[in-house]
DRENVONU-79515 format. One record per residue (C-alpha): x, y, z; residue number from 1; residue in three letters. Coordinates in nm, 2 decimals, decimal comma. Layout:
<site><c1>X</c1><c2>Y</c2><c3>Z</c3><num>NUM</num><residu>ALA</residu></site>
...
This chain:
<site><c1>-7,74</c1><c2>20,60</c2><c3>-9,03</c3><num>1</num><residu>UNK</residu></site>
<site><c1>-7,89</c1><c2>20,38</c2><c3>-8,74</c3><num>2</num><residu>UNK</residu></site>
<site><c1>-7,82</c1><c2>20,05</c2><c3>-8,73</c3><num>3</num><residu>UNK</residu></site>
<site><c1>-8,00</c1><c2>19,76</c2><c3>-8,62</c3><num>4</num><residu>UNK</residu></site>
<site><c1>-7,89</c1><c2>19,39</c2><c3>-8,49</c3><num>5</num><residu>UNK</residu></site>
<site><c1>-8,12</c1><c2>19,13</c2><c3>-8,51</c3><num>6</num><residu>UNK</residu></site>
<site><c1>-8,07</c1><c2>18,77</c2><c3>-8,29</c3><num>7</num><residu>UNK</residu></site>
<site><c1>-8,24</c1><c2>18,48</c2><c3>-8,16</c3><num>8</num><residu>UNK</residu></site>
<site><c1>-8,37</c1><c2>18,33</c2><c3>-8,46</c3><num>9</num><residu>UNK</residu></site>
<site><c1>-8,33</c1><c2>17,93</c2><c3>-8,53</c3><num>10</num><residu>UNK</residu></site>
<site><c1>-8,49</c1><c2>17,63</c2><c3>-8,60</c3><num>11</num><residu>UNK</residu></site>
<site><c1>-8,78</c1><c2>17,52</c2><c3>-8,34</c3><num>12</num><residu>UNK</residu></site>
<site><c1>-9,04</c1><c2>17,26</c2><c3>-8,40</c3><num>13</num><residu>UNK</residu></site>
<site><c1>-9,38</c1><c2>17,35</c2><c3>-8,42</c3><num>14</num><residu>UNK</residu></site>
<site><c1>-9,57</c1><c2>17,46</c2><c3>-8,09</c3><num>15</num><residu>UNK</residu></site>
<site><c1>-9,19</c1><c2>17,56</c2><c3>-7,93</c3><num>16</num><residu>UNK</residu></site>
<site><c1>-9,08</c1><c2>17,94</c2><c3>-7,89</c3><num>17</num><residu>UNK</residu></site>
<site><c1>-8,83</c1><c2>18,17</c2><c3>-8,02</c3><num>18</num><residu>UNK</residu></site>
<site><c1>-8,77</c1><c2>18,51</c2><c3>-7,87</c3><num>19</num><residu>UNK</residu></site>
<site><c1>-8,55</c1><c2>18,76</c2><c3>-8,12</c3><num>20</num><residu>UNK</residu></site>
<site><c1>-8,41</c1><c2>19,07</c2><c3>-8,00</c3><num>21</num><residu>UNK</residu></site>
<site><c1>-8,30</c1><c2>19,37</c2><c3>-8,22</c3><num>22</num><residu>UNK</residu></site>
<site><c1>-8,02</c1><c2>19,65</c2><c3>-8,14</c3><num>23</num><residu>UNK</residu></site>
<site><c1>-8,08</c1><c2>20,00</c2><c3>-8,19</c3><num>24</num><residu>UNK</residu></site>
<site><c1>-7,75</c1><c2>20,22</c2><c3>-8,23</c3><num>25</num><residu>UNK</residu></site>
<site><c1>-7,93</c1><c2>20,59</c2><c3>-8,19</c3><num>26</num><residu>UNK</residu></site>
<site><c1>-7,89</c1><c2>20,84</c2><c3>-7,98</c3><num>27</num><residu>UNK</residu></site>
<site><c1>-8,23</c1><c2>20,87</c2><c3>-7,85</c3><num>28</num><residu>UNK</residu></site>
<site><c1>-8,38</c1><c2>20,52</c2><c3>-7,89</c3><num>29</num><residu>UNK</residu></site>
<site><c1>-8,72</c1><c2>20,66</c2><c3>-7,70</c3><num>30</num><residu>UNK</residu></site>
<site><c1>-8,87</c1><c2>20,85</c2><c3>-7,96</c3><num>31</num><residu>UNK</residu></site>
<site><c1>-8,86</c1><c2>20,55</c2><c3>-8,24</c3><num>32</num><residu>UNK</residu></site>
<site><c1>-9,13</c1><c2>20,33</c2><c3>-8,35</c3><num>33</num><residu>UNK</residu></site>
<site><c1>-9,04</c1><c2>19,98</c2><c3>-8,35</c3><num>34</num><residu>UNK</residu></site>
<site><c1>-9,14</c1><c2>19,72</c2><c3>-8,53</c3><num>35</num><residu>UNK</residu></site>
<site><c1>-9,11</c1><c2>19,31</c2><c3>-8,65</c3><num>36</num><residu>UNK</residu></site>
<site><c1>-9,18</c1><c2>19,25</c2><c3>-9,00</c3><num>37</num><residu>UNK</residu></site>
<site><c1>-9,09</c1><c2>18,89</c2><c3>-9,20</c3><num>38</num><residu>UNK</residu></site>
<site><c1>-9,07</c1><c2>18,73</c2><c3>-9,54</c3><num>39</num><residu>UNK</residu></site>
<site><c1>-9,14</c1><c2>18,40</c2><c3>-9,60</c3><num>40</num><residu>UNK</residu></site>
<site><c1>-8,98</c1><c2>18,22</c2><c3>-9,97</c3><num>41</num><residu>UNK</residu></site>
<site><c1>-9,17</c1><c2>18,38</c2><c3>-10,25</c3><num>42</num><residu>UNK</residu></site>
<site><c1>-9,38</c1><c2>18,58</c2><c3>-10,06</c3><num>43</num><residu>UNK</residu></site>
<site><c1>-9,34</c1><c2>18,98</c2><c3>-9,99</c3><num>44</num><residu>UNK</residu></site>
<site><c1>-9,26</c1><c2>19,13</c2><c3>-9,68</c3><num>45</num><residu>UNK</residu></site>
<site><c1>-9,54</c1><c2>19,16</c2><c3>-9,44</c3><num>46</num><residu>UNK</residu></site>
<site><c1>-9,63</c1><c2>19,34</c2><c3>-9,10</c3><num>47</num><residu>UNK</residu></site>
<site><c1>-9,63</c1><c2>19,13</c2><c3>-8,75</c3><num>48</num><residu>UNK</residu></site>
<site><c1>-9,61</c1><c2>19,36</c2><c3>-8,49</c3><num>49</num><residu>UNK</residu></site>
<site><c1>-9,51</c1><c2>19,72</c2><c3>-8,40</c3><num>50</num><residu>UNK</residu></site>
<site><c1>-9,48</c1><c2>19,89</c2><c3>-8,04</c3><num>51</num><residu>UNK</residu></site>
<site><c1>-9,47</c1><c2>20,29</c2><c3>-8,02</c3><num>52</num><residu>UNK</residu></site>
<site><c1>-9,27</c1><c2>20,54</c2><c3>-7,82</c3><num>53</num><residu>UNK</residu></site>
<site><c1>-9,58</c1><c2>20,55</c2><c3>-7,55</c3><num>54</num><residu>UNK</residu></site>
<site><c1>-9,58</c1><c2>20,15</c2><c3>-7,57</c3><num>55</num><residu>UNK</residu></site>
<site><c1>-9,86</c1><c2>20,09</c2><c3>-7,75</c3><num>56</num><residu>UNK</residu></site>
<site><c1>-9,88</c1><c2>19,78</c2><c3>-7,90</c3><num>57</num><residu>UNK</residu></site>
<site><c1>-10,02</c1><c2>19,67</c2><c3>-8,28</c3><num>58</num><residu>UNK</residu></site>
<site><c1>-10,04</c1><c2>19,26</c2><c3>-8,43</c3><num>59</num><residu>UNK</residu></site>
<site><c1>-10,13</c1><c2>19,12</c2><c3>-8,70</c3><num>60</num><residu>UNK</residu></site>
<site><c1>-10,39</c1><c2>18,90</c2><c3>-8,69</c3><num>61</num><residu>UNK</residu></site>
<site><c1>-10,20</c1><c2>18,59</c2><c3>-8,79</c3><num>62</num><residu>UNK</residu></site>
<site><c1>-9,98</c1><c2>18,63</c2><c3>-8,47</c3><num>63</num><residu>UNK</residu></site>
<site><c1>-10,21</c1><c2>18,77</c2><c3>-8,23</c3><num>64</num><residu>UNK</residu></site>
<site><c1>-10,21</c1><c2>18,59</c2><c3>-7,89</c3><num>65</num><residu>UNK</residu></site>
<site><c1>-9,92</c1><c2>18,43</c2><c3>-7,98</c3><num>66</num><residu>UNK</residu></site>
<site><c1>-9,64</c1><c2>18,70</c2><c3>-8,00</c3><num>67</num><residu>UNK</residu></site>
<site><c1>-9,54</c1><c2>19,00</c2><c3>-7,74</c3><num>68</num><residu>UNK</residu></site>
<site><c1>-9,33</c1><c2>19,27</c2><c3>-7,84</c3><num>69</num><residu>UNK</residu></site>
<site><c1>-9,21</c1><c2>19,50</c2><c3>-7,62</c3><num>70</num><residu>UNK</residu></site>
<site><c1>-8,90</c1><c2>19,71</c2><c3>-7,57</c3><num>71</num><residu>UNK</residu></site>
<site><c1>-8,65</c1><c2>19,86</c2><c3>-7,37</c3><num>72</num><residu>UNK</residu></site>
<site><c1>-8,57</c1><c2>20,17</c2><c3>-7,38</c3><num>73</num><residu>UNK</residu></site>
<site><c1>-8,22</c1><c2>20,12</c2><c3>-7,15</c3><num>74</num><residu>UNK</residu></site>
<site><c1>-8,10</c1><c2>19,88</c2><c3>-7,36</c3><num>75</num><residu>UNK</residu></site>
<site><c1>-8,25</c1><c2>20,06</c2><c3>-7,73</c3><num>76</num><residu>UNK</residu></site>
<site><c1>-8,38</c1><c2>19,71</c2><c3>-7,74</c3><num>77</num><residu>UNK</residu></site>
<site><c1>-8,68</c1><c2>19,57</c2><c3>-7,88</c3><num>78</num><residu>UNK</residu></site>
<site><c1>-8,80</c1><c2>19,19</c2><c3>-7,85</c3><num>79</num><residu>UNK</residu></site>
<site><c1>-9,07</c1><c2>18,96</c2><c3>-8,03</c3><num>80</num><residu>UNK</residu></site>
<site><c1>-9,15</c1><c2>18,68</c2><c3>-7,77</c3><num>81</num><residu>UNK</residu></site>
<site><c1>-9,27</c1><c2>18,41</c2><c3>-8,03</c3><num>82</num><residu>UNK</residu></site>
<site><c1>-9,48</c1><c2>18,12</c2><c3>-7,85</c3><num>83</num><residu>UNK</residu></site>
<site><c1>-9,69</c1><c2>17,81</c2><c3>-8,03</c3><num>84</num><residu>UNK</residu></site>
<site><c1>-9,53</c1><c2>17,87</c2><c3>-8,34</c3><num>85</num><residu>UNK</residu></site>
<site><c1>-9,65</c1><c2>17,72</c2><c3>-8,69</c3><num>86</num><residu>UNK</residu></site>
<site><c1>-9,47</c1><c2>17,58</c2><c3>-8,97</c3><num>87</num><residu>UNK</residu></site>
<site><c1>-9,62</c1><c2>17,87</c2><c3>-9,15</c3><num>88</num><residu>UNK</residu></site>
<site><c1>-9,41</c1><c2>18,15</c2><c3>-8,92</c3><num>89</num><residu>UNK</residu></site>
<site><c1>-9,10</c1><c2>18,05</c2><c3>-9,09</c3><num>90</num><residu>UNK</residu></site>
<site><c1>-8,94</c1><c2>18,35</c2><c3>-9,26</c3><num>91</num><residu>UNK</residu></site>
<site><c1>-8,65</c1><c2>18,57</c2><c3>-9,24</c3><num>92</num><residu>UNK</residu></site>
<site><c1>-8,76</c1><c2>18,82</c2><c3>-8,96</c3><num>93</num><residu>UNK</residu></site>
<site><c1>-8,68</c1><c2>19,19</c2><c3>-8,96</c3><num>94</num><residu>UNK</residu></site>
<site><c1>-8,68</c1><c2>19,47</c2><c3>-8,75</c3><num>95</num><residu>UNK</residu></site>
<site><c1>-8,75</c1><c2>19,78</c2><c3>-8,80</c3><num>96</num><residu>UNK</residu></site>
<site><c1>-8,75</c1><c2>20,12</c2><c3>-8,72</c3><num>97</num><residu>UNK</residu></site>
<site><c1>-8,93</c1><c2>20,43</c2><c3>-8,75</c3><num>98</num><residu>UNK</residu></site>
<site><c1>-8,85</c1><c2>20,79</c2><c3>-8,68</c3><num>99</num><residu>UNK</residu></site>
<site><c1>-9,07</c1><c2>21,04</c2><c3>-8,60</c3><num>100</num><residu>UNK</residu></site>
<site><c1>-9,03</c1><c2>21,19</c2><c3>-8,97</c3><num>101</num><residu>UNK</residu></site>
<site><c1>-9,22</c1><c2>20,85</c2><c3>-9,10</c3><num>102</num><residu>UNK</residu></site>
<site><c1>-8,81</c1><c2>20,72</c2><c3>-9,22</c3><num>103</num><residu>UNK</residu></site>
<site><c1>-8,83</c1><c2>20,36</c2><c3>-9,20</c3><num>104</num><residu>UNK</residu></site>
<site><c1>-8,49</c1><c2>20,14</c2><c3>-9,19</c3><num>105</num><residu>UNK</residu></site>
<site><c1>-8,44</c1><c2>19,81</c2><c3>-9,17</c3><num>106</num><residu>UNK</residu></site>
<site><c1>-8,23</c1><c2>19,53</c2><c3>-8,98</c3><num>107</num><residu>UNK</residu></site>
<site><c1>-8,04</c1><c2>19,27</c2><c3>-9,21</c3><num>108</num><residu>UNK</residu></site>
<site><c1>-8,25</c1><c2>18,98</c2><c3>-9,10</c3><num>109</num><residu>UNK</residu></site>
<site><c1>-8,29</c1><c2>18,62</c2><c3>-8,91</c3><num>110</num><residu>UNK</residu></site>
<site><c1>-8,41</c1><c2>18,36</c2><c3>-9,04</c3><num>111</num><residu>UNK</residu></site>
<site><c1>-8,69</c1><c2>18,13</c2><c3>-8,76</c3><num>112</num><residu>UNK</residu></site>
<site><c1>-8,78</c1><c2>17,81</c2><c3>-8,92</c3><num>113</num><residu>UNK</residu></site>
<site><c1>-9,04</c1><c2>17,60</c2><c3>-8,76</c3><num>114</num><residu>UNK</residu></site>
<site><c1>-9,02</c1><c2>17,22</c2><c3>-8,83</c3><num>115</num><residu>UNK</residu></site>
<site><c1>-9,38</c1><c2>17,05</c2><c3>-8,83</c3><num>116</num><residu>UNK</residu></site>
């Protein structure tokens, strides 16, 4: 069971930046999909960004040009650099990983709330 630990969330006003880091504990962090996904009150999950095991990058279009994920593959670390946020990026943030079967597992959360 891999587990994954989420931090950096807060509380920012709007145009600041957040940057939220998760913690892979696998054995072979290389060959994993990453990804950031978040809910926002009443709303369903939704996609933000995902970075593959070659580094190829994938936004949503809501965040594009504003968030940069990349990873590190020393650390089993992935990041979502969030700059010129918007009320409307507050959710609970999750990350998310993929294995090269298509399994998907999820992090436990952290919540970014943007003040306007």
């Amino acid at each position: 069971q891999v587990q994954l630990v989420e931090s950096g969330g807060g509380l920012v006003q709007a145009g600041g930046s957040l940057r939220l880091s998760c913690a892979a504990s696998v054995s072979t962090f290389s060959i994993y999909t990453m990804g950031w996904y978040r809910q926002a009150p009443g709303k369903t999950r939704e996609f933000v960004a995902t970075i593959t095991v070659d580094g190829t990058t994938n936004y949503a279009d809501s965040v594009k040009g504003r968030f940069t994920i990349d990873r590190d593959n020393a650390k089993k670390a992935v990041n979502l650099q969030m700059n010129s946020l918007k009320p409307e990026d507050t959710a609970v943030y999750y990350c998310m990983i993929r294995s090269p079967s298509g399994r998907l597992q999820w992090g436990q959360g952290t919540q970014v709330t943007v003040s306007s």
